[in-house]
N, C-alpha and C positions, 0 to 999 in steps of 0.2 A: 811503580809504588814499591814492589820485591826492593829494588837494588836501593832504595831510600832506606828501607829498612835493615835491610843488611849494613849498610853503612852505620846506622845509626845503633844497631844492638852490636856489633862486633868490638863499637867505641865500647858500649857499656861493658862485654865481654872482657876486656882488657883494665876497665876502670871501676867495676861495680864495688858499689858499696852501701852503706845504709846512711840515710838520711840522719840519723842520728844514734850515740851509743846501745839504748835502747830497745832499737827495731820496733820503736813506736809508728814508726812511715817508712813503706819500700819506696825508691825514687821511681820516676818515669823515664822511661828514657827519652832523652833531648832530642826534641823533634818530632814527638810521638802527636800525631795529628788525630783531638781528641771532635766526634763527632755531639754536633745539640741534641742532648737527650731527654726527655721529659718525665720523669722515671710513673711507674704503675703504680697502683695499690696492691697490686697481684706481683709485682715483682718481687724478688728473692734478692736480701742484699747481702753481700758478702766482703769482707773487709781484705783487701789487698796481704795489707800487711800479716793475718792471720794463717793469709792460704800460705804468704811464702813460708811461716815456720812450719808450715803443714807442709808444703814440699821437700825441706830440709827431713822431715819425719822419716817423709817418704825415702828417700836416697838411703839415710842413715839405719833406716829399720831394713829394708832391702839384705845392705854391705851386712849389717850383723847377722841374718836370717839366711843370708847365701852363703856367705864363709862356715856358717854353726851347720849348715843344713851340707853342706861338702862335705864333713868330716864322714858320714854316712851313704854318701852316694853311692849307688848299685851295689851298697851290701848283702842286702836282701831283698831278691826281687820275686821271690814267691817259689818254691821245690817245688815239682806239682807231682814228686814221688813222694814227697810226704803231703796226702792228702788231708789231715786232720790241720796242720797248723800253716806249715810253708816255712816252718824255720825261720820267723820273722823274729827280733827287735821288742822288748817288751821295759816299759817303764823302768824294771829295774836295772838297764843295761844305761840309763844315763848314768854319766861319771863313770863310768865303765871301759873296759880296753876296748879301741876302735877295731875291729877286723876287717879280715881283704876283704875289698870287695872282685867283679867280675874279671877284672883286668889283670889283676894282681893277688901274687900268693900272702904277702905283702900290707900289715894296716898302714898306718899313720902318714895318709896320704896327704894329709896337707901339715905341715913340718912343724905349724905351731900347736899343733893340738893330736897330742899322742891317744888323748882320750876323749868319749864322746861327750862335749860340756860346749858350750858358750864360745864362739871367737870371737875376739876384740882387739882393733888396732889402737894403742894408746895413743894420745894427743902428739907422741915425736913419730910418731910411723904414718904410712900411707895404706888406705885399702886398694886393693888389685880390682879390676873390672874382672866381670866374670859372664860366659853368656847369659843370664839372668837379669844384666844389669847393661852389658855392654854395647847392644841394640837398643835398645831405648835412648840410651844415652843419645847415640847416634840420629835416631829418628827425633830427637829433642831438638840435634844441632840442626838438621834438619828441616825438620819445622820450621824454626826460629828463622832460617834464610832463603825460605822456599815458597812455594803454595802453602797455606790456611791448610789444601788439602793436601796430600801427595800425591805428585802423578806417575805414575811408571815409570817415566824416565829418571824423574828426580830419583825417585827409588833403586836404580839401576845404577845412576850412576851415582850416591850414596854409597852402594853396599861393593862396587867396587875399588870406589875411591880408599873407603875406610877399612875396608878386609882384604888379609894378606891372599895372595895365591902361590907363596912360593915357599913359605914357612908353616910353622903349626900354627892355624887361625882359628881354634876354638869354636868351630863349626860341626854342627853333627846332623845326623839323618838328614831332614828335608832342608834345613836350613843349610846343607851343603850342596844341597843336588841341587836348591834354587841358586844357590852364588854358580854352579858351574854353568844352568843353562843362560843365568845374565851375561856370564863370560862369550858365550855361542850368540848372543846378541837378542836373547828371548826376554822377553818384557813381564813384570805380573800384570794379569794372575796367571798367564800360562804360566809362571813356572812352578804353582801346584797341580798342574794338569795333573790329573792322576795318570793319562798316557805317557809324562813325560817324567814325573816325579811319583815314583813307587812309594814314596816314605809320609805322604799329602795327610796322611792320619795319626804321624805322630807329634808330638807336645812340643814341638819350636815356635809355634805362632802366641801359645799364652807367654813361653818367656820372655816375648818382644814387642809385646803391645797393650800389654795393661795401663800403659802409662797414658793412652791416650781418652782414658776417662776422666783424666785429672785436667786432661786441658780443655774439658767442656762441661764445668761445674754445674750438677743437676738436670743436665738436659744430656739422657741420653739416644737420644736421635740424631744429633750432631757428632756424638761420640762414638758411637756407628757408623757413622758417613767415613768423618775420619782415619774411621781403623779399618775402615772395609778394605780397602786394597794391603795395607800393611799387614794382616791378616792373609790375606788369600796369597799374598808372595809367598807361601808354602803350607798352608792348611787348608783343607777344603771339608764339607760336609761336616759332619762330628767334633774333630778338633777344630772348625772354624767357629761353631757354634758355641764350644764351650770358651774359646778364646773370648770370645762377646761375652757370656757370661762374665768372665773376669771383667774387661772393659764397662762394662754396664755397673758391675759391682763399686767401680771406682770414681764413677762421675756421680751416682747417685750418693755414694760417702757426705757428700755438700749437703746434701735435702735430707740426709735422716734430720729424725727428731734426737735432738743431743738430750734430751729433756728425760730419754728413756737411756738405762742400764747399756754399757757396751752393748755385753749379751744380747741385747734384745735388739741394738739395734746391728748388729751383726746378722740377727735371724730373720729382721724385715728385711737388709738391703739382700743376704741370699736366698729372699723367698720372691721379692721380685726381681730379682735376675733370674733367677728360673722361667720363668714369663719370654726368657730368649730362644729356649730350648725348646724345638720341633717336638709335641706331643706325643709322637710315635720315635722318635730316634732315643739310642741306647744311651744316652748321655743323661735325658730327662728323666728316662727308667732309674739309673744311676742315682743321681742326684734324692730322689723318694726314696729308694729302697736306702742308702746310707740315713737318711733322715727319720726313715723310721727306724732304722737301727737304734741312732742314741734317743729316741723316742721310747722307746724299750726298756731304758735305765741297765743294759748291759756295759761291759767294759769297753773302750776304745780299743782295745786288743783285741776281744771279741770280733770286736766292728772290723777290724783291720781282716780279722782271718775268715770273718764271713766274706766281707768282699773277694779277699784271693781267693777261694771257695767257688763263690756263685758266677765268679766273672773269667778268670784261668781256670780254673777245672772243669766246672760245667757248662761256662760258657755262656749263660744266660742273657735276655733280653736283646739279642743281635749281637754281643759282643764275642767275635771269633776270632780274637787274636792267636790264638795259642791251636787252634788247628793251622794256620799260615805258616807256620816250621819258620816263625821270625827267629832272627842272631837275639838271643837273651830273653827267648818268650815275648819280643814286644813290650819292653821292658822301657822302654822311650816314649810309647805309647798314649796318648792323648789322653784316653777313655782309663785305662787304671789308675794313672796320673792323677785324672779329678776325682774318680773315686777316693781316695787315699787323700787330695788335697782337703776333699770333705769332712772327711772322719778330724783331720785337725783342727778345720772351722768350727763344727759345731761341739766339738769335746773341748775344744781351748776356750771355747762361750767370752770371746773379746780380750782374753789375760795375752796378753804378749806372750811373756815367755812359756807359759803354758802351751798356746797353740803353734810357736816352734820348737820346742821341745816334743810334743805329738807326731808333730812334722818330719823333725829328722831322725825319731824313729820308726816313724809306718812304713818305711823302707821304698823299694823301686825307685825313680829318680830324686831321692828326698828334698834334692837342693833345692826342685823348684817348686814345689809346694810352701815349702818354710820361706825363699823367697817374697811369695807373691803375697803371703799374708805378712810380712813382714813389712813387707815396705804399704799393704794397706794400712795395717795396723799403726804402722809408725804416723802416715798422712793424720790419723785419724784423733791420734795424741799429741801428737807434733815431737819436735828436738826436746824441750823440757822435760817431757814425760818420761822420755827412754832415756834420758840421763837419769829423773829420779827414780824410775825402776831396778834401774843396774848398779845406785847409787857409785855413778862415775863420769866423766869424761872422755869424748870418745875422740879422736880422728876427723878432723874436718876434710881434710885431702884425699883424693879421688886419682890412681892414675890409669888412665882410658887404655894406657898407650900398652899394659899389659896385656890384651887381645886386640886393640884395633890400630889402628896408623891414622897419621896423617891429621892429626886436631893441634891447635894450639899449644903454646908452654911443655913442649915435648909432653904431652897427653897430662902434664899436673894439672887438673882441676879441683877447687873448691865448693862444698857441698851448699856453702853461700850463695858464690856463681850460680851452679845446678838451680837452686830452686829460685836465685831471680829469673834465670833465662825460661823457666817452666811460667812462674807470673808474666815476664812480659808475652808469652805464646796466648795465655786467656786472655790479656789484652786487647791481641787481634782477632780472638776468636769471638770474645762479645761482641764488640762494633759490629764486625764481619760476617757473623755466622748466624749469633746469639740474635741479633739485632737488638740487642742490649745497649748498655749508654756504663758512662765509666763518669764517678764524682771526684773530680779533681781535690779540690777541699776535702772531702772526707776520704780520700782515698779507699773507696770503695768501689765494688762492681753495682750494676741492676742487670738482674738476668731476670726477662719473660720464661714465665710457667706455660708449658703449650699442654700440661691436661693436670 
């Protein structure tokens, strides 16, 4: 059944298109072998054609949110000889000159944007894959011609086929040391062994598998299932949990009530994704203490320098990074990471540019926080919305091939392509997974509620 499928999405890969001017109907792909379904009362129906503009959100709110949130990377990742502030990043430094960061004496590290504001590729240029985006991507292609689930080997031989080993491949911490042990022939989840892989607690697993909440609308037990091993190929404990957090956050997007305020429903989907996080582990500490923060009605600046404060300086709730004598304080780090990607959820209260803009200034790894909410954010509006917010036109083309090898079209892809090949992956996930049923006619899904 794999290699029918493969056959049959690779045609659409090369040939997709829309049913009509409109994007009133996404097509099926030919061949797609739809099973008798009898649909519920309790079923949740979801319109094909809405998710894929919602996928398109997704992609395009990501490229903006990762390119805006680069200009900032490892600026400021917390002094902890200055104990009062950490020398962070403060609202009024947006539109402001960009400074070095860690690496470099050196700002204007990405060539279009000398200062800290907005990047955008206009409709004749292409967006760059970025690690934020570049994996996913991958695990997309993947999916789509593999296991429903992944299996380690799929996995294995994915991230070698598609990542460089003899050039710069945009690989860092865990997500490097798991590409070297799949090189030695080691499978996940050994390769976040914490005896084999020393880095198993820093933030590579949320850059790389948020996306697989999208391909199990509303049901995140399956989206779990799914991400469990792509997750654990280099996160374990702490960062694997909060990586779920993200994942959870993304499939449940489908089942909020659209009925309530962004905001609000920003504050239910991350009040039950918290529900993922171990009661005594330092992530779920995290997660309350930043919430009660902007509960408090202090500044997100505030909030920013409380958390460098209570988490690198004193260290609190388990969180010991910064006695570890890590390269940049642990600055990679999983657990400050979400702290800081917090402080932008709940202070951005559902505004896009608001909540990356927070993003790429609460400093430490800023890309991937402004990422991750970016490309929710974006699902969550779709393509329309972030065109009218930005009042513009963006960049529909995607090239993979600037961090990864070996795809299609010398790595040109289209943000079209992207979110059909994400629709046809729910496809096989309802029938498959969901035991859901697909309405040909109405071009809709039925997904079973299991609580």
């Amino acid at each position: 059944m794999n290699k029918i499928f493969l056959l049959f999405y690779l045609f659409i890969f090369f040939s997709c298109e829309l049913s009509d001017k409109n994007n009133s109907e996404v097509v099926f792909s030919k061949g797609f072998y739809f099973k008798k379904y009898v649909p519920k009362k309790t079923d949740l129906k979801i319109s094909r054609s809405d998710y894929y503009n919602k996928f398109y959100g997704f992609w395009l709110g990501q490229c903006i949110a990762n390119w805006t949130g680069l200009v900032t990377e490892m600026d400021k990742i917390g002094n902890i000889g200055d104990i009062k502030t950490g020398n962070f990043y403060t609202r009024d430094d947006w539109e402001g000159i960009d400074q070095p960061n860690i690496w470099s004496k050196k700002p204007f590290k990405i060539d279009s944007s000398k200062t800290i504001d907005f990047v955008f590729k206009n409709t004749n240029e292409v967006w760059g894959s970025d690690d934020d985006t570049d994996i996913e991507y991958m695990y997309q292609h993947l999916t789509l011609n593999n296991s429903n689930i992944l299996t380690a080997s799929e996995i294995r031989e994915g991230w070698l086929k598609h990542i460089s080993s003899k050039e710069e491949n945009y690989l860092w911490v865990s997500n490097q040391r798991a590409y070297e042990l799949m090189e030695r022939g080691i499978l996940p989840p050994k390769t976040s062994d914490m005896n084999l892989n020393e880095h198993f607690e820093m933030i590579d697993a949320q850059l790389t598998t948020e996306i697989f909440g999208l391909y199990s609308p509303a049901r995140k037990d399956i989206a779990l299932k799914m991400s469990y091993l792509p997750i654990r190929t280099t996160a374990r404990n702490n960062a694997a949990w909060i990586s779920e957090f993200y994942v959870v956050m993304h499939s449940l997007a489908s089942k909020v009530d659209k009925n309530m305020s962004l905001k609000n429903q920003i504050f239910w989907l991350s009040d039950e994704s918290r529900k993922v996080l171990p009661k005594n582990s330092y992530s779920s500490k995290m997660y309350d203490y930043v919430k009660s923060k902007y509960e408090s009605n202090i500044t997100w600046e505030q909030a920013r320098d409380s958390v460098y404060y209570r988490y690198q300086v004193q260290q609190k709730d388990g969180y010991n990074m910064t006695s570890k004598n890590l390269h940049c304080n642990g600055c990679f780090a999983a657990g400050i990471n979400f702290a800081s990607s917090l402080i932008s959820l709940f202070y951005g209260e559902g505004n896009f540019k608001e909540t990356v803009k927070i993003a790429t200034l609460s400093g430490w790894d800023s890309d991937n926080p402004a990422a991750t909410w970016g490309g929710l954010l974006g699902f969550m509006i779709g393509k329309e919305s972030l065109e009218k917010i930005f009042k513009r036109n963006f960049s529909n083309k995607y090239n993979i091939h600037r961090t990864r090898r070996n795809f299609p079209n010398n790595g040109i892809d289209t943000f079209e392509n992207m979110a059909l090949q994400g629709v046809f992956i729910v496809d096989k996930i309802v029938q498959s997974e969901l035991n859901g049923g697909i309405s040909k006619s109405e071009n809709m899904w039925y997904i079973p509620q299991n609580n």
